[in-house]
C-alpha positions as CSV (number, residue, x, y, z in Angstrom):
1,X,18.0,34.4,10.0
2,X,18.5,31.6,7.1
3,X,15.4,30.4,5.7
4,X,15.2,26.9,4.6
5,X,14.1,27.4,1.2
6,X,13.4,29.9,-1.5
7,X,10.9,31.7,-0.6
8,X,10.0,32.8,-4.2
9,X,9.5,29.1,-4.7
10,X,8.0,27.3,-1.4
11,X,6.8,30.1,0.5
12,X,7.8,31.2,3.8
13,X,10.2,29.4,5.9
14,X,7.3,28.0,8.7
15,X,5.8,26.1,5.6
16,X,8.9,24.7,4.4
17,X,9.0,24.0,8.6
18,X,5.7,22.4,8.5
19,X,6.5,20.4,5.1
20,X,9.5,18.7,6.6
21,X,8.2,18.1,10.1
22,X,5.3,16.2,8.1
23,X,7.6,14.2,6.1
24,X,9.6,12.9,9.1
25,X,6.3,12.3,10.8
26,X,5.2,10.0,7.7
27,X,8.3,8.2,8.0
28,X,8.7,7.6,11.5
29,X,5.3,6.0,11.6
30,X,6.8,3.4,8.5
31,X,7.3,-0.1,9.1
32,X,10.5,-2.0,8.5
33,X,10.2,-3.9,5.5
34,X,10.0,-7.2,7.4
35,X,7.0,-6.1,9.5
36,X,5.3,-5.0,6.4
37,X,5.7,-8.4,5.0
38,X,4.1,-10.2,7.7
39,X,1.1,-7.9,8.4
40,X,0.4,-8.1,4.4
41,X,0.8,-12.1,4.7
42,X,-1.2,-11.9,7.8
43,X,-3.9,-10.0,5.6
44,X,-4.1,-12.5,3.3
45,X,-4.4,-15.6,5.9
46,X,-7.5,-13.5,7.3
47,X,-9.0,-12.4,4.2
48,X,-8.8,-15.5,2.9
49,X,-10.2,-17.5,6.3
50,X,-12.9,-14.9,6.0
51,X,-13.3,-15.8,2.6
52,X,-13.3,-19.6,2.7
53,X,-10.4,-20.1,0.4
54,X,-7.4,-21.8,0.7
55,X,-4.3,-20.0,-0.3
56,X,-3.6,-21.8,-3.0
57,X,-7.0,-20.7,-4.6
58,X,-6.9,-17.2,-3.6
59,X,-3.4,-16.6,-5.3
60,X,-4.8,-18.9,-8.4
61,X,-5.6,-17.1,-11.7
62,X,-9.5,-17.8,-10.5
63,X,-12.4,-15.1,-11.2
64,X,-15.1,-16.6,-8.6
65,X,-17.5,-14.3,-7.4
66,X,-15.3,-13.1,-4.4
67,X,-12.2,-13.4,-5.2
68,X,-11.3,-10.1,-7.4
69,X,-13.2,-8.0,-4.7
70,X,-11.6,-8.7,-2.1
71,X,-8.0,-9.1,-4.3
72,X,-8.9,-5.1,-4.7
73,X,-9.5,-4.3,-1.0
74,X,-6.4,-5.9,-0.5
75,X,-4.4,-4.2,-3.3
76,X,-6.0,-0.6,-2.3
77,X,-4.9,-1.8,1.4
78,X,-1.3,-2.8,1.2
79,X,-0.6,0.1,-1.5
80,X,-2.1,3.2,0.5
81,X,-1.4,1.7,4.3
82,X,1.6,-0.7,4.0
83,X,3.0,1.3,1.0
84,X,4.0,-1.8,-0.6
85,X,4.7,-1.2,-4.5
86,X,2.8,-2.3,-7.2
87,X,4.9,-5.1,-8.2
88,X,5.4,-6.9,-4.4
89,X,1.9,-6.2,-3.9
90,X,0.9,-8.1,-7.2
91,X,3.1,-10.9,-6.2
92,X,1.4,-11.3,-2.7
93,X,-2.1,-11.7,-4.4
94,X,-1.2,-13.9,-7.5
95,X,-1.8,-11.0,-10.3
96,X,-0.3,-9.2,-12.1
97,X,1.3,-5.3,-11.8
98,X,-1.1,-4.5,-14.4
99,X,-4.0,-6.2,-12.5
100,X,-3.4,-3.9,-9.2
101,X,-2.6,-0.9,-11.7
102,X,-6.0,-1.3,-12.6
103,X,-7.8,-2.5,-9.1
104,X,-6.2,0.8,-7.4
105,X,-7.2,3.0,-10.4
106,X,-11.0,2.2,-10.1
107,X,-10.9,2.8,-6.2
């Protein structure tokens, strides 16, 4: 019987099992790029309806009171759920990569 891996390395062959089963489970459950893009650009409509902002304002450069928290539950949001990257994620909220580098970071 093969093992899928070295077991010197990985372990036994029912982790390397359980590893790859989990992998394929984490990308069967992503969205296509296009869906991603609208639920993050729905995001935004509710936070900022929720918010009392027009769009324009919320992707200003604008440091009012609400505006960088909720820029950072939206940036820990589409980064650990949508898996959007740093950079698209930076461009959806008007900042830059450094900016959600940092909002992520302080979690």
């Amino acid at each position: 019987m093969k093992e899928r891996g070295d077991e010197r390395i990985l372990g036994s062959g029912e982790f390397v099992q359980s590893l790859l089963a989990e992998a394929e489970e984490y990308i069967d459950n992503q969205l296509p790029a296009r869906e991603r893009l609208e639920k993050v650009r729905h995001e935004i409509v509710e936070a900022k309806q929720d918010g009392g902002s027009t769009i324009v304002f919320f992707r200003s450069e604008s440091r009012s009171e609400i505006l960088p928290a909720l820029r950072k539950s939206l940036a820990v949001k589409f980064t650990s759920e949508y898996g959007l990257s740093m950079a698209e994620t930076a461009g959806q909220l008007g900042v830059t990569t450094n900016a959600v580098n940092y909002m992520i970071r302080k979690g």
